[in-house]
BATIKOL-929114 format. One record per residue: residue number from 1; x, y, z of N, C-alpha, C, CB in turn. Coordinates in pm, whole numbers. Each point is the difference from the previous one (the first is absolute). Glycine has a CB too. Example, Ala and Ser with C-alpha at 12.3 -4.5 7.8 and 13.67 -1.06 7.14 Angstrom:
// residues 2
seq; n.east; n.north; n.up; ca.east; ca.north; ca.up; c.east; c.north; c.up; cb.east; cb.north; cb.up
1; 1319; -569; 780; -89; 119; 0; 90; 120; 0; -189; -117; 125
2; 154; 222; -197; 82; 119; 6; -77; 109; 73; 118; -63; -215
// end
This chain:
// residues 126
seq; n.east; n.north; n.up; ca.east; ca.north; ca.up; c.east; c.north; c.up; cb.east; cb.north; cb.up
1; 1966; -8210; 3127; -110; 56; -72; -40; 135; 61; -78; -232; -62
2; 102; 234; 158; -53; 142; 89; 113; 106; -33; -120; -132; 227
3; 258; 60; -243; 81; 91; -70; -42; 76; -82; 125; -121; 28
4; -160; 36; -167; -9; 46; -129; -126; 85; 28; 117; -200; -145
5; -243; 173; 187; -85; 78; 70; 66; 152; 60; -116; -246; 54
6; 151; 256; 0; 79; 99; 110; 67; 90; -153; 87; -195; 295
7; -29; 104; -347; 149; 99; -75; -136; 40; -108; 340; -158; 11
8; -426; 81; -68; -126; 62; -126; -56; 130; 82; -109; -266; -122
9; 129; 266; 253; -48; 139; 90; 41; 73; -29; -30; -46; 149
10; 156; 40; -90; 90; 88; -23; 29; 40; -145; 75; -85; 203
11; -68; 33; -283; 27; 49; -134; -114; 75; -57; 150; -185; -33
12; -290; 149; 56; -78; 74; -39; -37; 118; 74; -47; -182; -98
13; 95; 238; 238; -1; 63; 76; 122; 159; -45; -102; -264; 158
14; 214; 165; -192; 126; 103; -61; -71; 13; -166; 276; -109; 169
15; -342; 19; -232; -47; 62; -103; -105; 133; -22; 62; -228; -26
16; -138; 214; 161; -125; 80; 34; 105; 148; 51; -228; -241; 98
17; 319; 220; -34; 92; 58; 62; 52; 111; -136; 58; -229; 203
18; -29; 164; -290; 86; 52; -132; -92; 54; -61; 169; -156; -36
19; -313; 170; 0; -126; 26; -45; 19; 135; 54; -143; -227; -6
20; 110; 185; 114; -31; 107; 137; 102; 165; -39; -19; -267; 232
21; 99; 222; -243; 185; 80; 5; -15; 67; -130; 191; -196; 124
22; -258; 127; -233; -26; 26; -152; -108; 157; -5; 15; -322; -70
23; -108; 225; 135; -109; 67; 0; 14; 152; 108; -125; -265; -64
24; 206; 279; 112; 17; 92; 99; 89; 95; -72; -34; -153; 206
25; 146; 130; -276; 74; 48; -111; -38; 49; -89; 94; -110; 41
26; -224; 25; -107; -87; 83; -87; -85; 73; 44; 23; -130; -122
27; -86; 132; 208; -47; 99; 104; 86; 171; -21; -44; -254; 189
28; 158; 228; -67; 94; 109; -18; -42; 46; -155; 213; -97; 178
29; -70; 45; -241; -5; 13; -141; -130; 98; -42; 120; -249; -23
30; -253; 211; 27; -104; 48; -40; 1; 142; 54; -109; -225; -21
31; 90; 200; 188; 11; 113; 91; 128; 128; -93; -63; -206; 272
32; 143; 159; -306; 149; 111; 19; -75; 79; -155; 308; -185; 132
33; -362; 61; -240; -16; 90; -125; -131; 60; 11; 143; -137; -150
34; -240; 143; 239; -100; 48; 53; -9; 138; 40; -11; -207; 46
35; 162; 215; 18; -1; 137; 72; 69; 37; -133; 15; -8; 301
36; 112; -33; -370; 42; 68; -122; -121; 123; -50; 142; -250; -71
37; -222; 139; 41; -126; 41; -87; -28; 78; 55; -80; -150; -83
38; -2; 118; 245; -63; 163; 34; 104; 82; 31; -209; -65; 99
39; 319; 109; -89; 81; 77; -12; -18; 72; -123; 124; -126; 140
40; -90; 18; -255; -22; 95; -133; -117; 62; -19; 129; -130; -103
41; -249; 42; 126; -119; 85; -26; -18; 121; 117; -116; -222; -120
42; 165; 208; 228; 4; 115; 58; 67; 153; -70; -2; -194; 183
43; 132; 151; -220; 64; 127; -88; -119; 22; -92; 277; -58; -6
44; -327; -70; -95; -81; 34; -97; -103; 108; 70; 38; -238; -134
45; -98; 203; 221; -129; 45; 77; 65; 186; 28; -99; -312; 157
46; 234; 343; -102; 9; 95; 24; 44; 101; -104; 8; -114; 193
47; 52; 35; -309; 48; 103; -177; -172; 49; -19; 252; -200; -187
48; -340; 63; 169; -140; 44; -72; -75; 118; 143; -50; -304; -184
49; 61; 298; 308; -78; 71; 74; 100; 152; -61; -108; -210; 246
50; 233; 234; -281; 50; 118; -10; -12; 40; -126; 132; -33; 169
51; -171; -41; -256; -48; 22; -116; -138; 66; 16; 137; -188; -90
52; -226; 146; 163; -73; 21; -9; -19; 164; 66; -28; -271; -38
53; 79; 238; 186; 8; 140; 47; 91; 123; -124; -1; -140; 286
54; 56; 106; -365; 61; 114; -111; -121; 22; -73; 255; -74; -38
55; -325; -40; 31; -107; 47; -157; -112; 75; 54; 29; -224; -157
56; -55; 206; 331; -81; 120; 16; 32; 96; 22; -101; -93; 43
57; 244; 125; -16; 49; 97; 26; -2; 124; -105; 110; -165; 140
58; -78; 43; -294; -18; 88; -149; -180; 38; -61; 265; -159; -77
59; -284; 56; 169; -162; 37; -28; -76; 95; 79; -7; -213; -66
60; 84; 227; 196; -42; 165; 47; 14; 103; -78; 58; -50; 187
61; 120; 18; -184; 14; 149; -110; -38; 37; -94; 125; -5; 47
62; -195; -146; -121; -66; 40; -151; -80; 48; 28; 39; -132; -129
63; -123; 95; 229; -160; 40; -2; 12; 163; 89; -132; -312; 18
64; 215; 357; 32; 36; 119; 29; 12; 112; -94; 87; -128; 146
65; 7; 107; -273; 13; 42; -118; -167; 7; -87; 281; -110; 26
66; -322; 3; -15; -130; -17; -89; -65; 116; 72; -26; -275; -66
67; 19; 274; 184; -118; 112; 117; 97; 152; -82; -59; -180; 360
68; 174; 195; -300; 40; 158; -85; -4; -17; -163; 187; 75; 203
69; -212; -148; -269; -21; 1; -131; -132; 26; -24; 172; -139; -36
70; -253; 47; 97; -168; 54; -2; -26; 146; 101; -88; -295; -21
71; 148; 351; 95; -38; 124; 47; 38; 141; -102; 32; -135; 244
72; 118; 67; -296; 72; 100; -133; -129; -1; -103; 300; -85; 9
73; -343; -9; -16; -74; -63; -134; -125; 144; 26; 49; -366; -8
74; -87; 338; 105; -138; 53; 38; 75; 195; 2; -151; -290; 199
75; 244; 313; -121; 26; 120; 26; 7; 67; -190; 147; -65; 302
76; -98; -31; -343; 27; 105; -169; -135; -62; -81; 334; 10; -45
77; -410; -118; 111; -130; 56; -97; -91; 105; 74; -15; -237; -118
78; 19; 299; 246; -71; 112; 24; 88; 128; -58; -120; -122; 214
79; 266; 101; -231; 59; 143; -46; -46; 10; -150; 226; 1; 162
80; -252; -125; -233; -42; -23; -115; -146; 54; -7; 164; -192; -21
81; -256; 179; 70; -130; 15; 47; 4; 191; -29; -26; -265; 216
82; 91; 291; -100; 44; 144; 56; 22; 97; -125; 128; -107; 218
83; 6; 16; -358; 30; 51; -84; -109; 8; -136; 222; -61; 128
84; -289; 3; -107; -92; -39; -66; -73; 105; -5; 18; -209; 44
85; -122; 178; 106; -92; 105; 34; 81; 184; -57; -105; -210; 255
86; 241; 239; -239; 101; 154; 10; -63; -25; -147; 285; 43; 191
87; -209; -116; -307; -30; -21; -115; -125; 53; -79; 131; -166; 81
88; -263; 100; -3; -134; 13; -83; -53; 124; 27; -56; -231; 4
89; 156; 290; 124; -74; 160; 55; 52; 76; -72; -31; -11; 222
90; 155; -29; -253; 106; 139; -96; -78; 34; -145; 277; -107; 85
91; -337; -56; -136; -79; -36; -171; -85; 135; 84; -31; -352; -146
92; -50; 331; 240; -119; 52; 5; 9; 140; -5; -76; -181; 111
93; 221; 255; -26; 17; 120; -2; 52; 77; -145; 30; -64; 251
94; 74; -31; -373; 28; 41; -63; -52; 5; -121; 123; -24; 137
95; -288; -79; -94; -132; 25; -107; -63; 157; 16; -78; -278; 25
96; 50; 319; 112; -32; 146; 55; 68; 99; -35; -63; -86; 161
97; 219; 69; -145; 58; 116; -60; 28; 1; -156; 94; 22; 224
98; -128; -110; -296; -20; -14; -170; -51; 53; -9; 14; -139; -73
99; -180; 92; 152; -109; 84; -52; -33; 93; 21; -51; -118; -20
100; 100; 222; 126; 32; 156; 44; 109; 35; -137; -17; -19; 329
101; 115; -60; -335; 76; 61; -83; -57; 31; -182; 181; -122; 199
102; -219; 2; -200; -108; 9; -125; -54; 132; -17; -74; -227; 35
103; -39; 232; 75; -56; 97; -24; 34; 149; 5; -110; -171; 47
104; 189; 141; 57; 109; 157; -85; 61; 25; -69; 17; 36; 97
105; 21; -161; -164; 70; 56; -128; -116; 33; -126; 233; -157; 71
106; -372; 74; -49; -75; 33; -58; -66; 126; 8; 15; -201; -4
107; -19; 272; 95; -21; 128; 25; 117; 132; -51; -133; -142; 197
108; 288; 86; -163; 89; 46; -68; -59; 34; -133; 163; -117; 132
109; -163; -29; -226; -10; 0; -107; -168; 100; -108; 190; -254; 112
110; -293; 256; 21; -94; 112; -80; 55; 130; 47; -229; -137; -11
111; 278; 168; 126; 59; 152; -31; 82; 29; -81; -27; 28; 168
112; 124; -103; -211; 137; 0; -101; -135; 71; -146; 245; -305; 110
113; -315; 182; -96; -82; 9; -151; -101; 142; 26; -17; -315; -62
114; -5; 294; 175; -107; 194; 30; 92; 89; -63; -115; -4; 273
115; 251; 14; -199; 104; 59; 2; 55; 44; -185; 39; -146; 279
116; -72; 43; -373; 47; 1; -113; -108; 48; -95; 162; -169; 68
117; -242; 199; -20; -140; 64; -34; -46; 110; 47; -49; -181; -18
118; 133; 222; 109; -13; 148; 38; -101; 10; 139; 30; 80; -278
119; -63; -125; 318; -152; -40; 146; 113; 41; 74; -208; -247; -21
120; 180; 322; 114; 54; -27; 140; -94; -88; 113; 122; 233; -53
121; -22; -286; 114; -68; -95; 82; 56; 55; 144; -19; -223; -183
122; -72; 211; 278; 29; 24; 135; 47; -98; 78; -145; 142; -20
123; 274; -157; 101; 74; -56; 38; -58; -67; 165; 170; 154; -185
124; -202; -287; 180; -32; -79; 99; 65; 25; 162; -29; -151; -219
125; -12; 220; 349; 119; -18; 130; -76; -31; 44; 165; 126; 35
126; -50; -222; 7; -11; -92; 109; 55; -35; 140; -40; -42; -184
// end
């Protein structure tokens, strides 16, 4: 009886044993696809960090472009400004010399008519 005792030991001992061996296997096992994984997510981790470092890289340069686009922007609305202002002075000067011109031709035009009527008229220096 102490046999069968003894050998139910032993058998449940090599069963605990075989558990043990199982469970240690699945262990590993777990362990090996564990690192798989963080391996992959590591690559993953280093494509998306270089991704990322590119998109600021394009987002410097955009926002670089935007800064000389808004300084262009600004430089041709003051030349605009500038042309503007040349513009409304020239209206203003070539209202002045109309109206000088006007009036000499209107002056022309009563000596012509003195002139066709016989008046002499005395000649304006200036």
């Amino acid at each position: 009886m102490e046999q069968a005792i003894i050998n139910e030991i032993i058998a449940a001992l090599v069963a605990a044993v075989v558990m043990y061996v199982g469970f240690i296997n699945n262990l590993r096992t777990d362990v090996r696809l564990l690192k798989e994984k963080s391996k992959s997510m590591d690559e993953k981790c280093k494509e998306m960090t270089d991704e990322v470092a590119q998109q600021m890289h394009l987002n410097t340069i955009l926002e670089e472009k935007v800064k000389k686009m808004e300084t262009r922007q600004e430089s041709h609305s003051k030349k605009y400004d500038e042309l503007l202002n040349t513009i409304n002075e020239l209206k203003i000067e070539m209202v002045k010399q109309f109206s000088r011109l006007t009036s000499e031709l209107n002056s022309f035009n009563s000596m012509v008519e003195a002139s066709d009527k016989g008046v002499k008229i005395k000649k304006n220096k200036k």
